[in-house]
C-alpha positions in Angstrom: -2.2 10.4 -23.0 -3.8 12.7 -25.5 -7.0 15.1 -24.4 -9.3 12.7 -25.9 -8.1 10.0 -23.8 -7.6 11.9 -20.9 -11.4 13.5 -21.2 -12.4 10.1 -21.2 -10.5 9.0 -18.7 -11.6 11.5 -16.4 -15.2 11.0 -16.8 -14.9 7.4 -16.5 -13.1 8.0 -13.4 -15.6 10.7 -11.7 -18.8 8.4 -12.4 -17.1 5.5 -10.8 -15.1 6.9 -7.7 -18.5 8.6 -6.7 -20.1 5.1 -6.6 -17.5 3.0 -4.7 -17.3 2.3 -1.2 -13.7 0.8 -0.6 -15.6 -2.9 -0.4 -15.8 -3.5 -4.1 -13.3 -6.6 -5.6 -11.0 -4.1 -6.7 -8.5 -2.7 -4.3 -8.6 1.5 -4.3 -4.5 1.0 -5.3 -6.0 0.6 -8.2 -8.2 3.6 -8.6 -5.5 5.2 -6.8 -2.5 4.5 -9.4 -5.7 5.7 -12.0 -5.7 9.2 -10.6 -2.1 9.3 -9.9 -1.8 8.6 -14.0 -4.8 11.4 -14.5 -3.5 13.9 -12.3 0.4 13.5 -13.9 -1.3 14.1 -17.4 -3.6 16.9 -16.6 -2.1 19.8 -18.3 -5.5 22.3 -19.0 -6.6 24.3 -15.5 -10.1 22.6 -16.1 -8.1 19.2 -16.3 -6.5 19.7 -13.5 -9.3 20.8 -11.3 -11.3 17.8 -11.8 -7.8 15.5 -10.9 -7.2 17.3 -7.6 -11.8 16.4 -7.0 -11.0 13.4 -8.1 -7.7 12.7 -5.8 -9.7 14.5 -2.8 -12.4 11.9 -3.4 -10.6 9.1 -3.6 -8.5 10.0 -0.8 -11.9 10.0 1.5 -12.2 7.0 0.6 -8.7 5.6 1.6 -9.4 7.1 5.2 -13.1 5.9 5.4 -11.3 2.3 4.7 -8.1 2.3 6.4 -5.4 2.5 3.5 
């Protein structure tokens, strides 16, 4: 994943993980295998701070549901 992809990425991943609730048609495994891609390709420290927010968010969200 190049840095424009992985910008992108990010961003698209922030704006929707801090609008889901765990109920939506698609299963957080999803989002999850997402951030697990993100975080693996995060190589800038700015990069990688917003993977870890992102993994912390999503991982709230596993709990809140049960996964």
């Amino acid at each position: 994943m190049n840095h424009h992809q992985l910008e992108s990425t990010l961003e698209h991943l922030e704006h929707v993980l801090a609008r889901i609730s765990g109920t939506e048609p698609i299963p957080l495994s999803y989002w999850r295998k997402r951030v697990d891609d993100v975080t693996a390709a995060a190589r800038i420290p700015a990069q990688v701070n917003r993977a870890r927010r992102l993994d912390e968010a999503l991982s709230a969200l596993e709990l809140r549901s049960g996964n």
